[in-house]
MOPAC internal coordinates of N, CA, C and O (Angstrom, degrees):
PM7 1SCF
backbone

  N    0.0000 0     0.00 0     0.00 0    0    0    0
  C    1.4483 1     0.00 0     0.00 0    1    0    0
  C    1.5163 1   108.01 1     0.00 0    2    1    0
  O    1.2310 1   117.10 1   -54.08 1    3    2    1
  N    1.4469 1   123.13 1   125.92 1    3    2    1
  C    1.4195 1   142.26 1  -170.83 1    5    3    2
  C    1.4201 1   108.66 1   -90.13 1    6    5    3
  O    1.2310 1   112.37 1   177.83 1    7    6    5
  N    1.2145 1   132.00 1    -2.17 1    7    6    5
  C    1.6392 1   126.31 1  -159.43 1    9    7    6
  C    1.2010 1   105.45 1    84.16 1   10    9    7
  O    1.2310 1   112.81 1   168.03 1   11   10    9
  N    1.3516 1   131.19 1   -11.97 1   11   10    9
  C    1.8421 1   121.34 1  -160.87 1   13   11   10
  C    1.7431 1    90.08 1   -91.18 1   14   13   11
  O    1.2310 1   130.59 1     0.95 1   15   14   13
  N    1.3066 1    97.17 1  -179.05 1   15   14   13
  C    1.6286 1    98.59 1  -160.26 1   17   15   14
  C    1.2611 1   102.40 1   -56.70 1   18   17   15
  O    1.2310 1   104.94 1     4.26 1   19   18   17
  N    1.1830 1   145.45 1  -175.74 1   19   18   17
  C    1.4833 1   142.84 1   111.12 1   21   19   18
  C    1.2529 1   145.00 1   -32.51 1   22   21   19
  O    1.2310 1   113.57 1   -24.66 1   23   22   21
  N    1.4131 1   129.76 1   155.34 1   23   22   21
  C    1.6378 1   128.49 1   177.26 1   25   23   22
  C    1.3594 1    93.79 1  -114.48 1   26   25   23
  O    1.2310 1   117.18 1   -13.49 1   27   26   25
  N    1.2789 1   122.98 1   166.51 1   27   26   25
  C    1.4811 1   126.52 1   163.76 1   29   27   26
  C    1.0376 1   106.14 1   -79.28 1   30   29   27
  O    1.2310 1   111.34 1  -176.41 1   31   30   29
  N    0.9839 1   133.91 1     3.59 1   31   30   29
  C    1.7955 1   117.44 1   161.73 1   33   31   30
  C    1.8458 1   112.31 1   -93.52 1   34   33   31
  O    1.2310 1   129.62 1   138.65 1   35   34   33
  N    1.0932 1    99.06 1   -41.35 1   35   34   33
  C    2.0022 1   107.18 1   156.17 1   37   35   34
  C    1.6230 1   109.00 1   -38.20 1   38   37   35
  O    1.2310 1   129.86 1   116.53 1   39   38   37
  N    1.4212 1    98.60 1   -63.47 1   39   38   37
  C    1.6101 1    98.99 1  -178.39 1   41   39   38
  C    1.2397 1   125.33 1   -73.66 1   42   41   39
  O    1.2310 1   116.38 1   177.16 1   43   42   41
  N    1.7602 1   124.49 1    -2.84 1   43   42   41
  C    1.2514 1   107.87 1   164.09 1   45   43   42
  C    1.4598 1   129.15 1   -83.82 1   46   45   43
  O    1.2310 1   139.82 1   156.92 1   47   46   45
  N    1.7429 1    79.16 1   -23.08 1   47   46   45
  C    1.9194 1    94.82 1  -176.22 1   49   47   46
  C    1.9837 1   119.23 1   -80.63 1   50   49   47
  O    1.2310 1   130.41 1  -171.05 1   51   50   49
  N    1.9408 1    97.53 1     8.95 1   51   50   49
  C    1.3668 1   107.80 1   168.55 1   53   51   50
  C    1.4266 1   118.34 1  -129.36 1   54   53   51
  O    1.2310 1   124.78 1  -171.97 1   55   54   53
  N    1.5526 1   108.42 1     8.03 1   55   54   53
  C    1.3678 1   105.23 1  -177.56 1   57   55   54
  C    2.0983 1   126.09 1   -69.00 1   58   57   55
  O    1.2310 1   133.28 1   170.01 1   59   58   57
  N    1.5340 1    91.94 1    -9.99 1   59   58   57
  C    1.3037 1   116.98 1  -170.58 1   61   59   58
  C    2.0807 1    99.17 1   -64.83 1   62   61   59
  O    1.2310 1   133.61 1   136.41 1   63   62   61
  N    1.2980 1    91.30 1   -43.59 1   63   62   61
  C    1.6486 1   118.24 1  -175.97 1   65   63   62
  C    0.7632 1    94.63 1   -83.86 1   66   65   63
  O    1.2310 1   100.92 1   103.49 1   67   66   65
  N    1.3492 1   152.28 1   -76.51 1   67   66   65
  C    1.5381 1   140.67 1   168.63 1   69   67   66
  C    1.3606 1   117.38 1     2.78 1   70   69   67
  O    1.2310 1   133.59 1    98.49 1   71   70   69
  N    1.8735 1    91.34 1   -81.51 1   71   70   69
  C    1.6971 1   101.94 1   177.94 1   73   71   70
  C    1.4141 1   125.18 1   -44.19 1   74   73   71
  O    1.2310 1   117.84 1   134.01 1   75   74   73
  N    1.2578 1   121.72 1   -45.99 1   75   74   73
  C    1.2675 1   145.28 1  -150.61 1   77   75   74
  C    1.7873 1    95.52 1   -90.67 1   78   77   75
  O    1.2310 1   115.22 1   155.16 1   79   78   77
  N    1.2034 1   126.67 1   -24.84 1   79   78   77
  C    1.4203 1   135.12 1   160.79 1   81   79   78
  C    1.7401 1   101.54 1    96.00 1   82   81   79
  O    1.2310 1   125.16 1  -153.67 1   83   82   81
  N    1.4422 1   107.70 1    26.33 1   83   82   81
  C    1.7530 1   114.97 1  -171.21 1   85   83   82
  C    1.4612 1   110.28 1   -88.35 1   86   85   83
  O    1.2310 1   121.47 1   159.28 1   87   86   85
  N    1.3733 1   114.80 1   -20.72 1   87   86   85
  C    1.5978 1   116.92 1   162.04 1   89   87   86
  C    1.3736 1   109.92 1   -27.75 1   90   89   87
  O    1.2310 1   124.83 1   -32.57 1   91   90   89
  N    1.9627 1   108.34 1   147.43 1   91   90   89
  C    1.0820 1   115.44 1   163.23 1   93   91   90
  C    1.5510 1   105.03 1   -96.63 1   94   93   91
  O    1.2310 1   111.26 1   -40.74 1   95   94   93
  N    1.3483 1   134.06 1   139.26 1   95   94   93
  C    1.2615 1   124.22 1   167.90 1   97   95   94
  C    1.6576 1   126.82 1    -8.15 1   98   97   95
  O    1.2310 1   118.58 1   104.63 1   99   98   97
  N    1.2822 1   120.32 1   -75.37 1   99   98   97
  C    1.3556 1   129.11 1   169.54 1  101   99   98
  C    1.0225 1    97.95 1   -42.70 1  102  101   99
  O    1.2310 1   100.25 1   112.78 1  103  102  101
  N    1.5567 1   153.37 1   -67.22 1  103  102  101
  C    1.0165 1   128.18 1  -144.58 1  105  103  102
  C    1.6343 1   118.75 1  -105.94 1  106  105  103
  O    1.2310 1   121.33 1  -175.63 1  107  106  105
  N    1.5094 1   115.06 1     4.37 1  107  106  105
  C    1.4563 1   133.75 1   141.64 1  109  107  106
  C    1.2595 1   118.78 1   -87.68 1  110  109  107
  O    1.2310 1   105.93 1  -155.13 1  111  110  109
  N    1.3587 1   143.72 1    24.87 1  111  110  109
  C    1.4047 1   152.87 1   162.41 1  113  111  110
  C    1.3175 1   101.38 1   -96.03 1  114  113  111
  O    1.2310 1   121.33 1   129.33 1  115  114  113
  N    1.7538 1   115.06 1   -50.67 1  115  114  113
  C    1.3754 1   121.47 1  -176.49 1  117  115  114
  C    1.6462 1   121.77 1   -64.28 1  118  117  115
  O    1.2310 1   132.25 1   137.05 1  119  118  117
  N    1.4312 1    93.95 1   -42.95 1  119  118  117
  C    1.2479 1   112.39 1   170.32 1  121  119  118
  C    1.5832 1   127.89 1   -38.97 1  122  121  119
  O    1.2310 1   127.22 1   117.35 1  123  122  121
  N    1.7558 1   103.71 1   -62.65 1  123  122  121
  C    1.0786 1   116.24 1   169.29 1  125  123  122
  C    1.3276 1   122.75 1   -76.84 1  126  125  123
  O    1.2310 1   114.08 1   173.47 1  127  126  125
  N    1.3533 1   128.82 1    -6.53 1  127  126  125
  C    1.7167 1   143.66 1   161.55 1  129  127  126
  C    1.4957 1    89.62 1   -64.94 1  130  129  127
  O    1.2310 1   112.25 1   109.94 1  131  130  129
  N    1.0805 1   132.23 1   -70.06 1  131  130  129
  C    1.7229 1   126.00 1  -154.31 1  133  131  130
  C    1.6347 1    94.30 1   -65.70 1  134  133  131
  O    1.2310 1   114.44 1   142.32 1  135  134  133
  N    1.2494 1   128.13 1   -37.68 1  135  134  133
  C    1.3192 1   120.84 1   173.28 1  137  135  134
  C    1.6292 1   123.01 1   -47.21 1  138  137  135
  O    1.2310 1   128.85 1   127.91 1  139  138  137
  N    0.5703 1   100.56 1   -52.09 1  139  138  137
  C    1.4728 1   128.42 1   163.98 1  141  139  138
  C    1.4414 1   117.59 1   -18.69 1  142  141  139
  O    1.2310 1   124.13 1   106.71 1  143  142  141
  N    1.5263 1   109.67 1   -73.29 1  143  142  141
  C    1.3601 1   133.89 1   140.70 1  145  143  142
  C    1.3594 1   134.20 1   -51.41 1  146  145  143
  O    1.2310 1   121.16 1   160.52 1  147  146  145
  N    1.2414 1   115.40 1   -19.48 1  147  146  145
  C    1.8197 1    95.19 1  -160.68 1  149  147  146
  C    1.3184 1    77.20 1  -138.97 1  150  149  147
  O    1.2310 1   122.34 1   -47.76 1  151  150  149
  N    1.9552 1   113.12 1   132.24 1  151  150  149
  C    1.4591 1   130.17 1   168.34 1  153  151  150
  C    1.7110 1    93.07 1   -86.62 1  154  153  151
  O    1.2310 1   112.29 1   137.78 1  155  154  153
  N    1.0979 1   132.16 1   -42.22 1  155  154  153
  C    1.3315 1   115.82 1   175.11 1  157  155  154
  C    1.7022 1   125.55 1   -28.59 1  158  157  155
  O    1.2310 1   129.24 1   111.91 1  159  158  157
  N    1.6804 1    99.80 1   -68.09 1  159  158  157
  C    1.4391 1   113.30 1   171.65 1  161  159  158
  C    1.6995 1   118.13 1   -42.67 1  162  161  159
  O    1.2310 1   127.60 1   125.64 1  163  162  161
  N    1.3680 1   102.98 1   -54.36 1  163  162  161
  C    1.8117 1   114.47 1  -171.74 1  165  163  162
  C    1.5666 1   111.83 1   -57.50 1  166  165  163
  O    1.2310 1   131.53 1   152.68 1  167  166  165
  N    1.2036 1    95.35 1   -27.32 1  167  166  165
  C    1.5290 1   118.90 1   177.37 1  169  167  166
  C    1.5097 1   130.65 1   -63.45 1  170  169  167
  O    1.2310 1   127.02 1   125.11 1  171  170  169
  N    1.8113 1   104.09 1   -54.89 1  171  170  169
  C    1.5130 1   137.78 1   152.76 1  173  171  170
  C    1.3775 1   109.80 1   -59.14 1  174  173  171
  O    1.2310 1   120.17 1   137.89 1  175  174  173
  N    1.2899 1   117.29 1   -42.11 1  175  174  173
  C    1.6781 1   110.75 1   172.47 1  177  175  174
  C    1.5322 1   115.11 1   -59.01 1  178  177  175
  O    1.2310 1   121.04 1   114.20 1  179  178  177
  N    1.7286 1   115.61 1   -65.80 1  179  178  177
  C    1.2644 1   130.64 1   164.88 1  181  179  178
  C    1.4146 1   111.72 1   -17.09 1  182  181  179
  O    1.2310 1   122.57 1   122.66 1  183  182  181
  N    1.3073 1   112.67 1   -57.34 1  183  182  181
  C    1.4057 1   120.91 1  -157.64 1  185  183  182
  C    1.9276 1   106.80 1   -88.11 1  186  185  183
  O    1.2310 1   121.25 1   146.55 1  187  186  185
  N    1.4761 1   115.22 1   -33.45 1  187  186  185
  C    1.4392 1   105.89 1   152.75 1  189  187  186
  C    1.2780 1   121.91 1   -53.95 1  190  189  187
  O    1.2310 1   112.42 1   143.39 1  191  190  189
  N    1.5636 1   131.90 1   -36.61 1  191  190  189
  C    1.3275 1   136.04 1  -175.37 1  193  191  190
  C    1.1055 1   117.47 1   -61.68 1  194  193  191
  O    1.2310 1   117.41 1   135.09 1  195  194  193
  N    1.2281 1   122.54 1   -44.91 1  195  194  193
  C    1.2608 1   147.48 1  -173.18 1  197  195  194
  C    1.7023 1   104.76 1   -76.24 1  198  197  195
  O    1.2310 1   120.87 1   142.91 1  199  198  197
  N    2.0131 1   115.93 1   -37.09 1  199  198  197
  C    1.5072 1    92.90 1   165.58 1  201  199  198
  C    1.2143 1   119.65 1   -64.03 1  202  201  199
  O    1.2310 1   124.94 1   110.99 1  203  202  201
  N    1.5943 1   108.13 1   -69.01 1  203  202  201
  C    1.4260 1   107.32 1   179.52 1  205  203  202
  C    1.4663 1   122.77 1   -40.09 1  206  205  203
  O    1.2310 1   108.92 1   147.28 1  207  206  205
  N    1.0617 1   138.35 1   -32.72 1  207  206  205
  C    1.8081 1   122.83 1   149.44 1  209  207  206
  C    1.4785 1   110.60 1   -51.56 1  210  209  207
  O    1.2310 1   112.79 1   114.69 1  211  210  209
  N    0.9711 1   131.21 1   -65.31 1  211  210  209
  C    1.6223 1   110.12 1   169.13 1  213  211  210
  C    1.6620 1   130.80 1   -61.84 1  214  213  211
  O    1.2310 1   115.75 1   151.57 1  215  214  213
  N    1.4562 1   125.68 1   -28.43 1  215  214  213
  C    1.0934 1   118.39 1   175.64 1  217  215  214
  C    1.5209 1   106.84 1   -68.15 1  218  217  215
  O    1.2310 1   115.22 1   155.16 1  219  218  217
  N    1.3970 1   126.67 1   -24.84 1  219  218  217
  C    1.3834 1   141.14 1  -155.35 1  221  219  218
  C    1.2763 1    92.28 1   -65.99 1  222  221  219
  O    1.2310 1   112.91 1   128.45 1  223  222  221
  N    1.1321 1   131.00 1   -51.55 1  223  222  221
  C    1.7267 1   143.56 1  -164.74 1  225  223  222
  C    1.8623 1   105.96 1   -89.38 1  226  225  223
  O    1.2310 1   125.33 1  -172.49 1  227  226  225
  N    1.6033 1   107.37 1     7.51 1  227  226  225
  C    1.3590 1    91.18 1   167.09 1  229  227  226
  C    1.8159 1    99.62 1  -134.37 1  230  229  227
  O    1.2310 1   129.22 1   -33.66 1  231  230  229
  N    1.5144 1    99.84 1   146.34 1  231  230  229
  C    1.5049 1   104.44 1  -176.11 1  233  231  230
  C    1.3551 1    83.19 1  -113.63 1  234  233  231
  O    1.2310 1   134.72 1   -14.24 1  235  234  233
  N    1.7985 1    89.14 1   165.76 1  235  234  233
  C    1.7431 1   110.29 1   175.48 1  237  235  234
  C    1.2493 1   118.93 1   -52.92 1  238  237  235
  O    1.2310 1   115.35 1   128.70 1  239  238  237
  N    1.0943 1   126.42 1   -51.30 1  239  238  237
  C    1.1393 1   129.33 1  -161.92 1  241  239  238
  C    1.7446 1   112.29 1   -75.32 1  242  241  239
  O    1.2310 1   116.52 1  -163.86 1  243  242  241
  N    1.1634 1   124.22 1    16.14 1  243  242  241
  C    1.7379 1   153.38 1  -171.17 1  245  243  242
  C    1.1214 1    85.67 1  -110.46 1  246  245  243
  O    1.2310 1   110.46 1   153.66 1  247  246  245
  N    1.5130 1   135.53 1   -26.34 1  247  246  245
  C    1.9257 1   126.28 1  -165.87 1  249  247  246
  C    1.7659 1    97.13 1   -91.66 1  250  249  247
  O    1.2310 1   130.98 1   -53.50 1  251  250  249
  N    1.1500 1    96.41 1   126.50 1  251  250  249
  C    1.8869 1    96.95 1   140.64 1  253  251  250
  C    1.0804 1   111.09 1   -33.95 1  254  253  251
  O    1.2310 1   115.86 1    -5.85 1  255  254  253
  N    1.6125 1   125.47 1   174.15 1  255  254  253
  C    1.5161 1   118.47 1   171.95 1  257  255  254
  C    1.7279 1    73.30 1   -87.08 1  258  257  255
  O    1.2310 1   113.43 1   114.21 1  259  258  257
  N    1.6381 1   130.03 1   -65.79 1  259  258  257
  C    1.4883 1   125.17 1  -150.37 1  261  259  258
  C    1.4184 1   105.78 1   -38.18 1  262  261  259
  O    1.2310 1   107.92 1   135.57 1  263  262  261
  N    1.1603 1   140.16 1   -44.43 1  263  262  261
  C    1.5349 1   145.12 1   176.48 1  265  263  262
  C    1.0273 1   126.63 1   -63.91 1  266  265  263
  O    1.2310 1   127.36 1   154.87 1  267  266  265
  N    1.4978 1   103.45 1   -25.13 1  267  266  265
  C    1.7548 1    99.24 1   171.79 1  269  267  266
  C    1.4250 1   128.26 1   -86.24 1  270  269  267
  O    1.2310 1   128.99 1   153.13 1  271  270  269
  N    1.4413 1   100.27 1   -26.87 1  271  270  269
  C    1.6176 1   129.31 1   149.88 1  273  271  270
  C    1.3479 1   108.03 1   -44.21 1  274  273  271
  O    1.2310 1   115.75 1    94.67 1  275  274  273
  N    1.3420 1   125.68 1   -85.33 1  275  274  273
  C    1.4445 1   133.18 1   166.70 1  277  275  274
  C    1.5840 1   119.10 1   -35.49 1  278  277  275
  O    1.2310 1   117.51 1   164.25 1  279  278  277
  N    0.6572 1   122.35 1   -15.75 1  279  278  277
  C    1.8519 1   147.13 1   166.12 1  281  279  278
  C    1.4272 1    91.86 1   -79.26 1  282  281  279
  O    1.2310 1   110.38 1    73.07 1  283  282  281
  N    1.1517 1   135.68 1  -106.93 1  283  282  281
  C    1.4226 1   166.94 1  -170.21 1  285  283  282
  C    2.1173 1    90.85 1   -21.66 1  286  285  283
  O    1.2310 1   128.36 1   121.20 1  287  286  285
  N    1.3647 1   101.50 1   -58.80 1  287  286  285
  C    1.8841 1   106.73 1   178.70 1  289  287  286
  C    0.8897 1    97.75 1   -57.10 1  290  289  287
  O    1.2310 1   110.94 1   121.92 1  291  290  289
  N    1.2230 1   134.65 1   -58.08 1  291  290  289
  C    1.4741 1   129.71 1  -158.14 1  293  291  290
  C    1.7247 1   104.64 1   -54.24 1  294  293  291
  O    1.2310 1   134.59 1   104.48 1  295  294  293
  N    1.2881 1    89.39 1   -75.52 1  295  294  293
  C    1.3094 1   111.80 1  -163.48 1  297  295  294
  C    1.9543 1   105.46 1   -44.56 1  298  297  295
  O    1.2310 1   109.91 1   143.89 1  299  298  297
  N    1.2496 1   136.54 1   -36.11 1  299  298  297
  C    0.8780 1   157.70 1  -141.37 1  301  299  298
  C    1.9766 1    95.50 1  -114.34 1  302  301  299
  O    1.2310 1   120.10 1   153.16 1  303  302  301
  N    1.0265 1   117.41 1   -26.84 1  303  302  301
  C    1.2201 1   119.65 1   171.73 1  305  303  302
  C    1.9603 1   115.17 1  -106.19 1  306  305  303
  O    1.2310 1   127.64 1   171.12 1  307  306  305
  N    1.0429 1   102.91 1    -8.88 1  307  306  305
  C    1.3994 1   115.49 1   171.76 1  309  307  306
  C    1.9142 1   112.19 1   -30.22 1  310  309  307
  O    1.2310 1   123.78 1   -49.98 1  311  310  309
  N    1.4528 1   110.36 1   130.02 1  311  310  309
  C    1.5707 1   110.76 1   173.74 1  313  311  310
  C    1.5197 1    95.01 1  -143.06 1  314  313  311
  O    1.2310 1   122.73 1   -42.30 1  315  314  313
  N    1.4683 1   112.38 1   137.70 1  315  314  313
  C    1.4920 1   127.51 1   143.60 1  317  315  314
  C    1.4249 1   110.10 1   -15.14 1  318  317  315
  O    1.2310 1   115.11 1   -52.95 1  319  318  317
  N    1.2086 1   126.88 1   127.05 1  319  318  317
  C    1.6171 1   124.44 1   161.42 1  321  319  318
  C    1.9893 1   107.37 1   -74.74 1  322  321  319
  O    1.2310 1   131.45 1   -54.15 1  323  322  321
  N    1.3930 1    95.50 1   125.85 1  323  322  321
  C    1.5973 1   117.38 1  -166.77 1  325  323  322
  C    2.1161 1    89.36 1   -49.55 1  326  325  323
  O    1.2310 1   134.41 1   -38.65 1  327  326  325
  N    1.7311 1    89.74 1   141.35 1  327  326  325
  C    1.2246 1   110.57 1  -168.07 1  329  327  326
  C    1.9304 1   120.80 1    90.58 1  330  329  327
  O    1.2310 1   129.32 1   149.56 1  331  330  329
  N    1.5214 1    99.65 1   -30.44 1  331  330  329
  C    1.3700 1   100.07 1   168.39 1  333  331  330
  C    1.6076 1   148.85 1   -58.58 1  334  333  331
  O    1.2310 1   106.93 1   -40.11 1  335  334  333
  N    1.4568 1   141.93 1   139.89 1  335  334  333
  C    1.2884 1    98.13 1  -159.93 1  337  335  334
  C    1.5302 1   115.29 1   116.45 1  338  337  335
  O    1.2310 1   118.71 1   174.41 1  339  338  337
  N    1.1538 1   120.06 1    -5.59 1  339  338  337
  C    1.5302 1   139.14 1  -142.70 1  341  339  338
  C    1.7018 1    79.06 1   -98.60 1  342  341  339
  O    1.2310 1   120.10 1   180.00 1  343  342  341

């Protein structure tokens, strides 16, 4: 990341830092500039917020092992839906 605005694919791969409040200024100014603009992003944010409030209330040991596995594939095979990223 150059200082120039963001893409939504920039901002997904920092929303983790976002949440977590690990942004450096500049690059949570930008962050929240592309928000600004794009209902997609505000949307993808919303909807991380909303996991971590529910994942928050579940510990591992609440998983099957098969589900946590199935958790773990998923998550680990995860791709942008084509066109995303813009």
């Amino acid at each position: 990341m150059n200082g120039a605005d963001l893409t939504c694919r920039e901002l997904v791969e920092l929303v983790t830092d976002y949440l977590e409040g690990r942004l450096e200024a500049v690059h949570r100014e930008s962050f929240e500039r592309h928000l600004e603009g794009c209902r997609g992003c505000v949307a993808y944010l919303e909807q991380m917020r909303q996991l971590i409030a529910a994942l928050g209330r579940l510990r591992e040991e609440d998983l099957a092992p098969a589900a946590r596995a199935e958790l773990i594939r998923l998550f680990l095979g995860w791709r942008p839906p084509l066109g995303a990223g813009t």
